[in-house]
C-alpha positions in Angstrom: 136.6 17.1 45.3 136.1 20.9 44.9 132.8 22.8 45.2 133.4 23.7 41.9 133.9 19.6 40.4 131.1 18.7 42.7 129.0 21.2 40.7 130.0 20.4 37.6 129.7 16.6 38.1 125.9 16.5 39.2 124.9 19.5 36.5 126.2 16.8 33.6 124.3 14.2 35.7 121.3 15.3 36.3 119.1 16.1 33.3 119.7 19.6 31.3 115.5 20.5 32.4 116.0 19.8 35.8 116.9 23.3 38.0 119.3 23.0 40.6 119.2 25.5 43.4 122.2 25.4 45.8 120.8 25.3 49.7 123.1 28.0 51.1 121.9 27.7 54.2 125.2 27.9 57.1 127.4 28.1 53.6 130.0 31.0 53.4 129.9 33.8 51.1 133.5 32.0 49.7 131.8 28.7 49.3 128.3 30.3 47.7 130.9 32.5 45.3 133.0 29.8 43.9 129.3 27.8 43.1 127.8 30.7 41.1 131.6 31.1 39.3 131.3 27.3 38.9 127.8 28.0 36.5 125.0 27.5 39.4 122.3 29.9 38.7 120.0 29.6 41.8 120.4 30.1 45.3 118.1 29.1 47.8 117.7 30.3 51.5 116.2 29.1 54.7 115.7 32.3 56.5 115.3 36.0 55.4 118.2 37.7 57.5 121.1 35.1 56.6 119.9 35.5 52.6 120.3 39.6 53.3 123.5 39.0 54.1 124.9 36.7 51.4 122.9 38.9 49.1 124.9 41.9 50.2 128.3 40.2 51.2 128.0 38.7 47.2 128.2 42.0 45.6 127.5 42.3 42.3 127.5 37.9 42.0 124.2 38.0 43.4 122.6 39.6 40.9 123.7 36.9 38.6 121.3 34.1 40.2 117.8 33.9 41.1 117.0 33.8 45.0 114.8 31.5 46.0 112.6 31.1 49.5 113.0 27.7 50.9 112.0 27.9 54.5 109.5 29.3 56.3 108.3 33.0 55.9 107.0 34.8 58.7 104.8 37.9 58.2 107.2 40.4 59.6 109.9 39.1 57.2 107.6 39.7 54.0 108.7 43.1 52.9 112.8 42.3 53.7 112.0 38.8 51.7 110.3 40.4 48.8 114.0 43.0 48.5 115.8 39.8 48.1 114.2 36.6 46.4 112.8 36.4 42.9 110.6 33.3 44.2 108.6 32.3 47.3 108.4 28.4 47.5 107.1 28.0 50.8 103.4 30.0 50.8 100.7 27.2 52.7 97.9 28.8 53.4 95.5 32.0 51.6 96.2 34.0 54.7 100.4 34.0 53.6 99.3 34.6 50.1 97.1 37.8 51.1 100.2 39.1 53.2 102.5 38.8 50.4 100.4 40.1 47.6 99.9 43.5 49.5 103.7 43.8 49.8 104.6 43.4 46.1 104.3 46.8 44.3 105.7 48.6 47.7 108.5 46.1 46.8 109.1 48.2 43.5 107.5 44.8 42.1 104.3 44.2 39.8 103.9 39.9 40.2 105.9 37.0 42.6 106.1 33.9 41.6 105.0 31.6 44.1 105.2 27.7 45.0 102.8 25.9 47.5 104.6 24.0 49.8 102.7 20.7 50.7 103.7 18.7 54.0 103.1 15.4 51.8 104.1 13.2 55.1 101.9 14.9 57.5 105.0 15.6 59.6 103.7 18.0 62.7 107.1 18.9 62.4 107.2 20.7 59.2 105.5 23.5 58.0 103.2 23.2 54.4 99.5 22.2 53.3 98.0 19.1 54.4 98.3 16.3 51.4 94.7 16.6 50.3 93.4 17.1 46.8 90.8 19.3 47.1 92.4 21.5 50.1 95.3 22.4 47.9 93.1 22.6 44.8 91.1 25.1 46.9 94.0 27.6 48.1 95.3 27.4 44.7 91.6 28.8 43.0 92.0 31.3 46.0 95.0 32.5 45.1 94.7 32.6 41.5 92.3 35.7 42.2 95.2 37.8 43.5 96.7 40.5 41.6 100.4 40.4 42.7 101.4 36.4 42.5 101.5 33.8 40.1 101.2 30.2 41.2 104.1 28.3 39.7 104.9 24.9 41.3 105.2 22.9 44.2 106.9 22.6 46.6 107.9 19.5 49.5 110.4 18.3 51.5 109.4 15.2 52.1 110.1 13.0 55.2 113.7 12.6 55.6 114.6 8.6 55.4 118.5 7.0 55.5 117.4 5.4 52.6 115.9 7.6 49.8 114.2 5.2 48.4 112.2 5.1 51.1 110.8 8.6 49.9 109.5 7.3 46.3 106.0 7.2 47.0 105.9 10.5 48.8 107.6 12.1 45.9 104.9 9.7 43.7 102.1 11.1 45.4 102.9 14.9 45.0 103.9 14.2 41.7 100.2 12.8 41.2 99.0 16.3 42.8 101.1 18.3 39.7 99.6 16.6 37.3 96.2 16.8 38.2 96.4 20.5 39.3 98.0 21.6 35.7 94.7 20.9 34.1 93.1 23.6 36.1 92.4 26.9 33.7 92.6 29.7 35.8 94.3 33.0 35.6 98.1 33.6 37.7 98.2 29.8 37.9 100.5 28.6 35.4 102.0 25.1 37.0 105.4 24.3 35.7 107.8 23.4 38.6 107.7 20.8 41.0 110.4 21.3 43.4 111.4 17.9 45.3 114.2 16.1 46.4 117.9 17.3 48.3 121.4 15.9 48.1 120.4 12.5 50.5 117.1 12.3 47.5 117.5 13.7 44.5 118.1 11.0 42.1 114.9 8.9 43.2 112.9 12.4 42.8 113.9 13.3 39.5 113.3 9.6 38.4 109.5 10.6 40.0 109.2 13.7 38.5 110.8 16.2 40.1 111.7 19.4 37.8 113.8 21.8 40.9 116.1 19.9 43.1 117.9 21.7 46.7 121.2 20.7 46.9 123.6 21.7 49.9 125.7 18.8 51.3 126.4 17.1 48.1 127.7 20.1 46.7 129.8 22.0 49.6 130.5 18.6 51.9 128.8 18.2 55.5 127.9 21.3 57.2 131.0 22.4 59.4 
């Protein structure tokens, strides 16, 4: 099947109020083009440099999606990052927050949306906020006292299993997290998105909660 029928098939399978962003990571500029012609309206990128150039290379296509920030951000990349994506999914600690709220307005930007990306397996692999309550309860009150970002979601990858279902209760347990951190009142927090699950996933987080799937292989095929 085409990018284009591989699309279209998941977006009438998955539910109309769950977001698909397309993982571009290592994807051509041909292959992320015929997606967005095919109706996806999110892109998502590992790494700041490889998301300038698609953004450039798509002309005026990539002003058509919103950009999202699935990997790591590193300090130096902030300004460059905040040029590009409309949304940072990946801020773990106060210290990332600070650094990106004092680049917004030189961005020509008054507020980011942010997500805060929880390491729900403990991997010492992966980058993200330990799975505790009151640690993530406590960045978030932190963060809700800065002028430039609003706290939107969450974010996880998950441990990666040959058999998704082996990633239920991780996806169960950050889903527990969301719903306990939406009744907090507090200003720039307004907690709508929960952002789990990718193409070997997807279904069992959706069926857990999950709002905001990645999608990369399922989509374009395995990565060349």
């Amino acid at each position: 099947m085409s990018i284009t029928e591989n699309y279209q098939k998941i977006r009438k399978e998955v539910p109309e109020e769950v977001t698909i962003i397309i993982a571009a990571k290592t994807r051509t500029k041909d292959e992320i083009s015929e997606a967005i012609v095919a109706g996806a309206t999110e892109i998502g990128e590992n790494y700041v440099q490889e998301a300038e150039e698609m953004y450039n290379s798509l002309g005026g296509s990539a002003k058509k999606v919103r950009w999202h920030m699935i990997g790591h951000l590193q300090k130096n990349k902030i300004n460059k990052a905040l040029q590009i994506f409309d949304v940072i999914q990946t801020v773990d600690s106060y210290k990332k927050a600070q650094a990106i709220d004092k680049r917004v307005e030189a961005a020509g930007k008054s507020v980011i949306p942010v997500y805060i990306e929880i390491n729900i397996g403990s991997e010492l692999s992966k980058s993200g906020i330990k799975p505790d309550y009151d640690v993530i309860e406590n960045l978030i009150k932190k963060i809700s006292g800065l002028k430039h970002l609003t706290v939107e979601g969450l974010m996880t990858m998950g441990p990666r299993f040959g058999n998704p279902e082996d990633s239920r209760p991780y996806f169960r347990k950050t889903k527990e997290i969301f719903e306990r951190l939406k009744t907090l009142e507090l200003p720039n927090v307004n907690l709508k998105t929960l952002s789990m699950g990718m193409s070997n996933s997807y279904k069992v987080a959706i069926k857990e909660g999950s709002n905001m799937v990645r999608l990369g292989t399922v989509i374009f095929g395995e990565r060349r």
